[in-house]
C-alpha positions as CSV (number, residue, x, y, z in Angstrom):
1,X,75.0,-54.7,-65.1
2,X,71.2,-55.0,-66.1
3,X,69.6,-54.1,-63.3
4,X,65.9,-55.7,-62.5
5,X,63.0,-52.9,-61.0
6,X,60.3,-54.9,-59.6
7,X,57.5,-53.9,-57.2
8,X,58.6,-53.7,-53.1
9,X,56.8,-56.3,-51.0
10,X,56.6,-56.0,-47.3
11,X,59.9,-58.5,-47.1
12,X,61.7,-55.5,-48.3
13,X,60.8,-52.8,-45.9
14,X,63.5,-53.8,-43.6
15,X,66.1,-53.2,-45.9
16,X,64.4,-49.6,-47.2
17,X,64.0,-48.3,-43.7
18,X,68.1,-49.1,-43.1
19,X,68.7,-47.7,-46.1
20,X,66.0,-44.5,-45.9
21,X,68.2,-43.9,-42.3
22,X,71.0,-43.7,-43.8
23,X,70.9,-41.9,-47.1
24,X,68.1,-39.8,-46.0
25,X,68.9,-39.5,-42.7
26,X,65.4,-40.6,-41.8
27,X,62.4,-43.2,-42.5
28,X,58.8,-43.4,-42.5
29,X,59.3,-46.6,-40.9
30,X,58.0,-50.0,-41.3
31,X,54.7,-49.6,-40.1
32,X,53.7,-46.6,-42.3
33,X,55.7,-48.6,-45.1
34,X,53.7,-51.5,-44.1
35,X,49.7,-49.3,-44.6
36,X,51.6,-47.9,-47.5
37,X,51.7,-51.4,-49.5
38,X,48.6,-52.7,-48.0
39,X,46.2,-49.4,-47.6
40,X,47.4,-46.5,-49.7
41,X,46.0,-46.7,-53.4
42,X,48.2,-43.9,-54.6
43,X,51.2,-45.4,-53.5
44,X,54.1,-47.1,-55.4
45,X,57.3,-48.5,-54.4
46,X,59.8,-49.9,-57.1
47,X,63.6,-51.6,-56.0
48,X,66.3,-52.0,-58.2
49,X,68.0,-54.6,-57.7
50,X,71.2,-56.6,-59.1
51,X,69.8,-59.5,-61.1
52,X,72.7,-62.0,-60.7
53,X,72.5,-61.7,-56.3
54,X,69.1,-60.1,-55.9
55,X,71.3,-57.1,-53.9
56,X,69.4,-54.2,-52.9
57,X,70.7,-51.3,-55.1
58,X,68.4,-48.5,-54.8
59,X,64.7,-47.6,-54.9
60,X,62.2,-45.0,-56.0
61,X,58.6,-44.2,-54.1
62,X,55.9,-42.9,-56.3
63,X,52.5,-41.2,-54.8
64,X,50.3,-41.2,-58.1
65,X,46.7,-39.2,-58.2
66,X,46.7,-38.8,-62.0
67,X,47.4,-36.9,-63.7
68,X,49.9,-35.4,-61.0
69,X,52.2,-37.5,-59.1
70,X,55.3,-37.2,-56.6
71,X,58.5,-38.7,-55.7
72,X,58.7,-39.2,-52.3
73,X,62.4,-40.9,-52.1
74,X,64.6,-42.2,-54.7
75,X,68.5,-43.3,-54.2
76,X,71.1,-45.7,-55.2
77,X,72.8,-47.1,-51.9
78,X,76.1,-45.5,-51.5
79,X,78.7,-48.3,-53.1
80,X,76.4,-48.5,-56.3
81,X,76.6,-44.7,-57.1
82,X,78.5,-42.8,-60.0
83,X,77.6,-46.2,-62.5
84,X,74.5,-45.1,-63.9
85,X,72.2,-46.7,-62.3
86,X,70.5,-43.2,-60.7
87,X,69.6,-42.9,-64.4
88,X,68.3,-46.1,-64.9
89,X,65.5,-46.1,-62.1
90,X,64.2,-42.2,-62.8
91,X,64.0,-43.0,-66.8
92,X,62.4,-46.1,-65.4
93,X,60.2,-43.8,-62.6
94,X,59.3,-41.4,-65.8
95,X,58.3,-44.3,-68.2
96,X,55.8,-45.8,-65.7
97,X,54.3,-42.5,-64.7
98,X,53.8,-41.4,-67.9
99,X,52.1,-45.0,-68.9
100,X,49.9,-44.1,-65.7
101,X,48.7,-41.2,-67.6
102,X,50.8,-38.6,-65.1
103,X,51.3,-35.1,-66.9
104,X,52.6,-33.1,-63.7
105,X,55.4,-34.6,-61.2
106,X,56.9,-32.8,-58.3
107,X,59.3,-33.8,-55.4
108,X,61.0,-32.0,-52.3
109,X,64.8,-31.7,-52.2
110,X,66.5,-30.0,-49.4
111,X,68.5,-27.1,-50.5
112,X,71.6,-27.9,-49.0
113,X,71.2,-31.2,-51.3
114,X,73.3,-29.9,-54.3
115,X,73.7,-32.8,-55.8
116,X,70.4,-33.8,-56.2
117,X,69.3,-30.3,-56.9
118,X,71.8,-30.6,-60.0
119,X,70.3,-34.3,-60.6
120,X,67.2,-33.2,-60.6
121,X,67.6,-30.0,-62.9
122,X,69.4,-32.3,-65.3
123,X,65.8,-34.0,-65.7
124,X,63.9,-31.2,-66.4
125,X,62.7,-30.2,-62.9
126,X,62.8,-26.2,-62.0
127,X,61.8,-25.1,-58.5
128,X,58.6,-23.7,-58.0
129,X,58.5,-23.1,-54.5
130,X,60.3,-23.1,-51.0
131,X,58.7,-25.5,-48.3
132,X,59.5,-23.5,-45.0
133,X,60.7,-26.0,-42.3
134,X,59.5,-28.6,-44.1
135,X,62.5,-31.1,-42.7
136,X,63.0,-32.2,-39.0
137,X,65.8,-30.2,-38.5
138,X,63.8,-27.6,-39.6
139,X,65.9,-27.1,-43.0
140,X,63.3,-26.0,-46.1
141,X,62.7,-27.8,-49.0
142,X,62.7,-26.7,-52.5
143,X,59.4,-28.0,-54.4
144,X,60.4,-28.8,-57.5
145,X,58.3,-29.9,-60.7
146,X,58.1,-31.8,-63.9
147,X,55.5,-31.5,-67.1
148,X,55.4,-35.1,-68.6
149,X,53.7,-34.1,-71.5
């Protein structure tokens, strides 16, 4: 499968807050989602989706004030994992920060999250700092960062 990334439009945010629940265990909702296409400058939501059916298969949220920039979510849904496609969307995420002109990226992974710690590391990313309660269940979160250049 070639999978298409385009833009999220406020038709999607329905399907990212189910999704954002149940991956992430949480959401910012649809109304933050909703100021976040129409208000936030810095903000940047891409889907992936499966060209043939136009499914859902996973997204990526950017924050970019160049030349530093964040990930604030990025997953594959749960039946489209282990084919790649994780890959796909962050060389995709990299490409289009970098074009943005984005030297320094950082995101916040719970430690418990070894997975994505290893995902993460795989990329590039090294922890640079501990987030204390920085979750809702008060679990910390490793800040972790990128140089683009």
């Amino acid at each position: 499968m070639n999978p298409v990334i385009r833009f999220m439009d406020i038709l999607d945010i329905p399907t990212i807050v189910h999704y954002d629940r149940l991956i992430l265990g949480q959401s910012l909702g649809e109304e933050t989602l909703k100021n976040e296409l129409s208000e936030n400058p810095f903000a940047y939501y891409l889907i992936m989706e499966n060209p043939e059916n136009s499914a859902f298969l996973g997204h990526v949220g950017l924050w970019i004030d160049t030349p530093l920039a964040q990930i604030l979510n990025i997953y594959i849904i749960p039946e489209y994992q282990n084919q790649g496609l994780g890959s796909v969307l962050m060389d995709y995420a990299l490409e289009f920060l970098k074009v943005h002109g984005v030297t320094t990226l950082t995101l916040e992974v719970r430690p418990s999250n070894v997975r994505a710690r290893h995902y993460y590391q795989k990329y590039g990313f090294a922890k640079v700092a501990i987030r204390k309660n920085y979750y809702e269940n008060g679990e910390d979160a490793d800040l972790m960062l990128k140089n683009l250049l």
